[in-house]
N, C-alpha and C positions, 0 to 999 in steps of 0.2 A: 504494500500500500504506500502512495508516494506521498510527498506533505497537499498535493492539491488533493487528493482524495479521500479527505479526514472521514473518518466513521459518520454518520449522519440518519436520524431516526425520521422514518416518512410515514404522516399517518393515513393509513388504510385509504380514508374516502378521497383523498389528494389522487391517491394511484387509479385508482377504478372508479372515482366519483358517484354521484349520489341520484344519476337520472340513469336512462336509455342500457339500462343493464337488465339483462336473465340470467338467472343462475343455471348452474348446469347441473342435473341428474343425475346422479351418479349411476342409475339403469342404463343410459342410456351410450354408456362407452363401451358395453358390450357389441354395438350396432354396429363400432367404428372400423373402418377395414381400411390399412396403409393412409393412413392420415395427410394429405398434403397443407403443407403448409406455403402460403406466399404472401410475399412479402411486397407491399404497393407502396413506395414514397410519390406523391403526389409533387412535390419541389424538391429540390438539391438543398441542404443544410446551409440555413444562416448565419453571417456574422454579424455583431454588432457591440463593438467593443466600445468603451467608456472614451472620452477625446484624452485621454488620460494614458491613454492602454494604444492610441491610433497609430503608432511604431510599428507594432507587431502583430496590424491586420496581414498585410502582405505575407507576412510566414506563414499565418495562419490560415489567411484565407485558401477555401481549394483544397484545403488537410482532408477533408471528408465529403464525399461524394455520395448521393444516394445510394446507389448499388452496396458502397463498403457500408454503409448506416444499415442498412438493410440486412446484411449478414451479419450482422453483429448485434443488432438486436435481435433476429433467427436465434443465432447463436444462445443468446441472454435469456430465450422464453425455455428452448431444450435443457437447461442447464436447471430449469429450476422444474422441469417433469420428472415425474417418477421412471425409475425403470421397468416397465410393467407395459401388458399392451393396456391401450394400443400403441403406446405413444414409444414403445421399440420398433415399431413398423413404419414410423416416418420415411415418407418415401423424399428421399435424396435432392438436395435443395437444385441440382445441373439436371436431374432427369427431368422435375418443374417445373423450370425456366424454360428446358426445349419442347414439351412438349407444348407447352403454352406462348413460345417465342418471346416471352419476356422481357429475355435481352436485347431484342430487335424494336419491341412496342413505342410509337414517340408518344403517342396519344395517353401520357400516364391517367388521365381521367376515363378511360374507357376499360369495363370490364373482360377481364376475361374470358374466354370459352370453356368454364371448367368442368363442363360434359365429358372434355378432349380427354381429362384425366381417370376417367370410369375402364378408358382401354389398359390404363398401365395398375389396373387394380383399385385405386382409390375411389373413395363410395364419399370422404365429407374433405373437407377444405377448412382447416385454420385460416381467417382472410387476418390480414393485419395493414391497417390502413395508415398512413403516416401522412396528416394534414400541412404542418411546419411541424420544424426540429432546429436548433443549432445551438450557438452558442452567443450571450446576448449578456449584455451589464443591464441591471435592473437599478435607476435613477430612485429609485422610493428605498431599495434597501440595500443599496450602493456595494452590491455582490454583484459581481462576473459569476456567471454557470451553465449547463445548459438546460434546454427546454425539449418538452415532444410533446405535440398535440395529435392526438387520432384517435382513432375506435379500431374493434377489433370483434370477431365474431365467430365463431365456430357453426358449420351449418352442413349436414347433407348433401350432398350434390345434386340439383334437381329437387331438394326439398325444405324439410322445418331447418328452423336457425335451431340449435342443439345450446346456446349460449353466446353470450355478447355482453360488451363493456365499452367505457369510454378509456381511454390506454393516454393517459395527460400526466405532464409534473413539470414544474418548472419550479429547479434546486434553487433559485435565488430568492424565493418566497417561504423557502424553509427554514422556522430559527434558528434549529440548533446546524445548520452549513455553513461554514465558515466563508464560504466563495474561494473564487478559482483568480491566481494571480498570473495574467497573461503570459507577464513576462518571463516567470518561472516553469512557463508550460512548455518542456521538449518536447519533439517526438513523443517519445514511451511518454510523457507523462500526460500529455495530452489525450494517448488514447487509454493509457489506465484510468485517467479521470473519465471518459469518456465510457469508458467499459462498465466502470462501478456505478454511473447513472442509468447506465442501462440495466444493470443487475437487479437494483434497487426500483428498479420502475417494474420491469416485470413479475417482482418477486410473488406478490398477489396475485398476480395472473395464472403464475404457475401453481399457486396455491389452490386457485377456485379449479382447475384445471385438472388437477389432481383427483376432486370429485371424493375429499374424506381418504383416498388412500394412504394408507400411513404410510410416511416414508424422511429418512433426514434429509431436511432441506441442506444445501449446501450454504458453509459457514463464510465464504468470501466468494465474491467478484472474481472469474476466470483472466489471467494477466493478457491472454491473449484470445480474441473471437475460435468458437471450434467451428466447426463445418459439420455435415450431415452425420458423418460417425462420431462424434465428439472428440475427431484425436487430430485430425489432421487441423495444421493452423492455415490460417487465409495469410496470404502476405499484405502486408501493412502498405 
Protein backbone atom coordinates (compact mmCIF):
# COMPACT_ATOMS: atom_id res chain seq x y z
CA UNK A 1 0.00 0.00 0.00
CA UNK A 2 1.66 3.25 -1.04
CA UNK A 3 1.22 6.72 1.06
CA UNK A 4 -1.56 7.93 -1.64
CA UNK A 5 -3.47 4.90 -0.93
CA UNK A 6 -4.05 5.21 2.90
CA UNK A 7 -6.72 2.73 4.36
CA UNK A 8 -10.11 4.48 3.95
CA UNK A 9 -13.63 3.36 5.31
CA UNK A 10 -16.66 3.66 2.44
CA UNK A 11 -20.01 3.51 3.67
CA UNK A 12 -22.23 0.85 2.04
CA UNK A 13 -25.06 3.33 0.47
CA UNK A 14 -22.05 5.63 -1.17
CA UNK A 15 -21.08 2.37 -3.06
CA UNK A 16 -24.51 0.94 -4.27
CA UNK A 17 -26.64 3.95 -3.38
CA UNK A 18 -30.08 4.11 -2.15
CA UNK A 19 -32.41 4.19 -5.49
CA UNK A 20 -32.64 1.94 -9.00
CA UNK A 21 -31.38 -1.35 -7.15
CA UNK A 22 -32.78 -5.31 -6.80
CA UNK A 23 -31.30 -7.55 -4.88
CA UNK A 24 -30.33 -10.71 -6.13
CA UNK A 25 -31.77 -14.26 -5.19
CA UNK A 26 -29.63 -16.35 -4.20
CA UNK A 27 -32.11 -19.29 -6.08
CA UNK A 28 -31.47 -17.90 -8.78
CA UNK A 29 -27.43 -18.48 -9.54
CA UNK A 30 -28.28 -21.85 -10.00
CA UNK A 31 -29.80 -20.78 -13.50
CA UNK A 32 -26.54 -19.01 -14.35
CA UNK A 33 -24.49 -20.82 -17.18
CA UNK A 34 -20.76 -19.31 -18.13
CA UNK A 35 -21.43 -15.85 -16.98
CA UNK A 36 -20.26 -13.06 -19.26
CA UNK A 37 -19.22 -10.31 -18.16
CA UNK A 38 -18.71 -6.78 -20.18
CA UNK A 39 -17.47 -4.03 -19.53
CA UNK A 40 -19.03 -0.53 -21.25
CA UNK A 41 -17.05 2.87 -20.41
CA UNK A 42 -19.34 5.25 -22.16
CA UNK A 43 -16.09 8.23 -22.20
CA UNK A 44 -12.34 7.88 -21.61
CA UNK A 45 -11.31 8.93 -17.96
CA UNK A 46 -11.16 12.49 -16.68
CA UNK A 47 -8.77 14.92 -15.40
CA UNK A 48 -9.18 17.80 -13.48
CA UNK A 49 -6.49 18.76 -11.26
CA UNK A 50 -6.50 21.70 -8.75
CA UNK A 51 -4.48 25.04 -10.69
CA UNK A 52 -2.32 24.15 -7.85
CA UNK A 53 -1.60 20.56 -9.08
CA UNK A 54 -1.67 22.04 -13.24
CA UNK A 55 2.25 20.93 -13.67
CA UNK A 56 1.47 17.59 -13.66
CA UNK A 57 -1.62 17.30 -15.88
CA UNK A 58 0.55 16.43 -18.87
CA UNK A 59 2.16 13.32 -17.00
CA UNK A 60 -0.95 12.55 -16.06
CA UNK A 61 -3.13 13.14 -18.48
CA UNK A 62 -3.65 9.95 -21.16
CA UNK A 63 -2.22 7.41 -17.91
CA UNK A 64 -5.77 5.76 -18.33
CA UNK A 65 -7.76 4.94 -21.01
CA UNK A 66 -11.05 3.35 -21.03
CA UNK A 67 -10.35 -0.15 -22.32
CA UNK A 68 -7.39 -0.22 -19.27
CA UNK A 69 -10.23 1.37 -16.79
CA UNK A 70 -12.35 -1.39 -17.97
CA UNK A 71 -10.16 -4.23 -17.14
CA UNK A 72 -9.21 -3.27 -14.05
CA UNK A 73 -12.39 -2.71 -12.76
CA UNK A 74 -13.34 -6.46 -14.51
CA UNK A 75 -10.56 -7.38 -12.63
CA UNK A 76 -11.77 -5.50 -9.05
CA UNK A 77 -15.41 -7.17 -9.33
CA UNK A 78 -13.73 -11.00 -9.98
CA UNK A 79 -11.43 -10.56 -7.20
CA UNK A 80 -14.14 -9.93 -4.63
CA UNK A 81 -16.46 -13.36 -6.12
CA UNK A 82 -16.51 -16.37 -4.53
CA UNK A 83 -14.81 -19.40 -5.98
CA UNK A 84 -17.95 -21.32 -6.49
CA UNK A 85 -20.17 -21.43 -9.62
CA UNK A 86 -21.19 -19.88 -11.28
CA UNK A 87 -18.83 -17.39 -11.07
CA UNK A 88 -15.78 -20.12 -11.88
CA UNK A 89 -17.28 -20.29 -15.25
CA UNK A 90 -16.76 -16.67 -16.37
CA UNK A 91 -16.38 -16.89 -19.70
CA UNK A 92 -12.91 -15.07 -20.78
CA UNK A 93 -12.95 -11.32 -20.98
CA UNK A 94 -10.95 -11.65 -25.26
CA UNK A 95 -13.59 -14.51 -26.01
CA UNK A 96 -16.35 -11.34 -25.03
CA UNK A 97 -14.85 -8.71 -26.67
CA UNK A 98 -14.71 -10.92 -30.16
CA UNK A 99 -17.44 -12.26 -30.08
CA UNK A 100 -19.37 -9.11 -29.55
CA UNK A 101 -16.55 -6.94 -31.44
CA UNK A 102 -16.02 -4.77 -28.77
CA UNK A 103 -12.86 -3.76 -29.55
CA UNK A 104 -13.80 -2.42 -32.91
CA UNK A 105 -17.50 -0.66 -31.59
CA UNK A 106 -17.08 3.43 -31.83
CA UNK A 107 -20.71 3.94 -31.12
CA UNK A 108 -19.80 3.27 -27.08
CA UNK A 109 -23.65 4.24 -26.42
CA UNK A 110 -25.06 1.49 -28.49
CA UNK A 111 -25.84 -1.90 -27.01
CA UNK A 112 -24.63 -4.82 -27.70
CA UNK A 113 -25.97 -8.15 -29.45
CA UNK A 114 -25.79 -10.37 -26.54
CA UNK A 115 -27.90 -13.09 -28.12
CA UNK A 116 -24.26 -13.58 -30.16
CA UNK A 117 -23.04 -14.94 -26.72
CA UNK A 118 -25.89 -17.87 -26.19
CA UNK A 119 -23.51 -19.65 -29.08
CA UNK A 120 -20.39 -19.73 -26.81
CA UNK A 121 -22.55 -21.05 -23.97
CA UNK A 122 -23.52 -18.10 -21.96
CA UNK A 123 -27.22 -17.86 -20.98
CA UNK A 124 -26.83 -14.19 -18.45
CA UNK A 125 -24.55 -11.15 -18.85
CA UNK A 126 -22.93 -9.15 -15.82
CA UNK A 127 -23.42 -5.59 -17.81
CA UNK A 128 -21.29 -2.87 -16.15
CA UNK A 129 -21.93 0.58 -17.29
CA UNK A 130 -19.22 3.40 -16.62
CA UNK A 131 -21.00 6.87 -17.11
CA UNK A 132 -17.77 9.29 -16.08
CA UNK A 133 -14.67 8.07 -14.04
CA UNK A 134 -11.28 9.93 -13.59
CA UNK A 135 -9.43 11.67 -11.49
CA UNK A 136 -10.62 15.26 -10.40
CA UNK A 137 -9.74 17.86 -7.05
CA UNK A 138 -12.88 18.56 -5.29
CA UNK A 139 -12.90 22.62 -4.42
CA UNK A 140 -15.59 22.01 -1.24
CA UNK A 141 -13.19 19.45 0.37
CA UNK A 142 -9.81 20.45 -1.20
CA UNK A 143 -8.97 16.48 -1.98
CA UNK A 144 -7.49 15.23 -5.34
CA UNK A 145 -9.08 11.56 -5.93
CA UNK A 146 -10.87 9.67 -8.01
CA UNK A 147 -14.43 9.31 -9.07
CA UNK A 148 -16.95 6.53 -11.17
CA UNK A 149 -20.24 7.10 -11.91
CA UNK A 150 -22.56 4.16 -13.54
CA UNK A 151 -24.82 1.21 -12.85
CA UNK A 152 -24.57 -2.09 -13.21
CA UNK A 153 -26.97 -5.16 -13.77
CA UNK A 154 -26.84 -8.61 -13.81
CA UNK A 155 -29.73 -10.05 -16.37
CA UNK A 156 -30.46 -13.36 -18.44
CA UNK A 157 -29.89 -13.11 -21.97
CA UNK A 158 -33.18 -12.42 -23.63
CA UNK A 159 -34.65 -12.19 -20.36
CA UNK A 160 -35.51 -10.95 -16.39
CA UNK A 161 -32.76 -8.58 -14.98
CA UNK A 162 -31.52 -11.24 -12.01
CA UNK A 163 -30.03 -7.82 -10.10
CA UNK A 164 -28.88 -4.29 -10.57
CA UNK A 165 -27.35 -1.33 -8.75
CA UNK A 166 -26.03 2.01 -9.05
CA UNK A 167 -21.90 1.38 -9.17
CA UNK A 168 -20.91 5.46 -7.99
CA UNK A 169 -18.14 6.83 -5.32
CA UNK A 170 -16.35 9.65 -5.47
CA UNK A 171 -13.17 9.33 -2.73
CA UNK A 172 -12.93 13.18 -2.30
CA UNK A 173 -16.25 13.27 -0.53
CA UNK A 174 -15.15 10.78 1.83
CA UNK A 175 -13.99 11.96 5.58
CA UNK A 176 -11.88 9.71 6.70
CA UNK A 177 -9.45 9.88 2.61
CA UNK A 178 -6.98 11.63 3.02
CA UNK A 179 -6.73 12.77 -0.85
CA UNK A 180 -4.23 11.98 -3.52
CA UNK A 181 -1.06 14.40 -3.88
CA UNK A 182 -0.43 14.70 -7.69
CA UNK A 183 2.65 15.33 -7.47
CA UNK A 184 3.64 12.20 -5.45
CA UNK A 185 1.76 10.18 -7.88
CA UNK A 186 4.40 7.69 -10.08
CA UNK A 187 3.48 5.24 -12.34
CA UNK A 188 2.85 2.38 -9.72
CA UNK A 189 1.56 4.64 -7.43
CA UNK A 190 -0.81 6.18 -9.53
CA UNK A 191 -2.23 2.83 -10.54
CA UNK A 192 -2.01 1.32 -6.89
CA UNK A 193 -4.05 4.36 -5.87
CA UNK A 194 -6.13 3.77 -8.80
CA UNK A 195 -6.49 -0.07 -8.03
CA UNK A 196 -7.49 0.23 -4.25
CA UNK A 197 -10.43 2.73 -5.53
CA UNK A 198 -11.43 0.30 -7.55
CA UNK A 199 -11.33 -2.51 -4.91
CA UNK A 200 -13.03 -0.52 -2.49
CA UNK A 201 -15.81 0.50 -4.94
CA UNK A 202 -16.75 -2.82 -5.99
CA UNK A 203 -16.27 -4.59 -2.73
CA UNK A 204 -20.30 -4.53 -2.04
CA UNK A 205 -20.96 -5.54 -5.39
CA UNK A 206 -19.18 -8.41 -4.99
CA UNK A 207 -20.72 -8.99 -1.71
CA UNK A 208 -24.49 -8.66 -2.98
CA UNK A 209 -23.15 -10.81 -5.78
CA UNK A 210 -22.15 -13.47 -3.73
CA UNK A 211 -25.87 -14.18 -2.84
CA UNK A 212 -25.01 -15.19 1.26
CA UNK A 213 -22.37 -17.44 0.07
CA UNK A 214 -19.83 -17.71 2.79
CA UNK A 215 -16.69 -17.01 1.78
CA UNK A 216 -13.39 -14.69 2.81
CA UNK A 217 -13.53 -11.67 1.39
CA UNK A 218 -10.16 -10.68 0.34
CA UNK A 219 -8.15 -8.58 2.82
CA UNK A 220 -6.33 -5.85 0.37
CA UNK A 221 -6.43 -4.28 -3.10
CA UNK A 222 -4.65 -6.68 -5.93
CA UNK A 223 -1.20 -4.57 -6.75
CA UNK A 224 -1.74 -5.40 -10.19
CA UNK A 225 -5.26 -5.73 -12.45
CA UNK A 226 -5.73 -9.96 -13.05
CA UNK A 227 -7.24 -10.93 -16.38
CA UNK A 228 -9.81 -13.69 -16.87
CA UNK A 229 -7.98 -16.43 -14.87
CA UNK A 230 -6.99 -14.31 -12.09
CA UNK A 231 -3.15 -14.96 -12.60
CA UNK A 232 -2.02 -13.42 -15.76
CA UNK A 233 -1.34 -9.58 -15.31
CA UNK A 234 -2.41 -6.93 -18.01
CA UNK A 235 0.49 -4.62 -18.93
CA UNK A 236 0.24 -1.25 -17.48
Amino acid sequence: MTKNATLWIVPLALLLGACAHKSLNPEVLGTIERPAIVMRAETDPQLALAEKDAAHEKRLRGRLNAFQMNERLRSAIIAHLPNVEPWTSIMPSVEVSTVLDLLLVQDRAESPRYELLKEKGANTVLEVIVERSGLRFNPETGKTGFFLEGRARLFHIGGDTLWKAPLELDSTEIPEFPGLVPAELSHDGYFDAFNDFLFRLTDPMGAELSAGIPIEPPQTAPTEALSEDRTELIDE
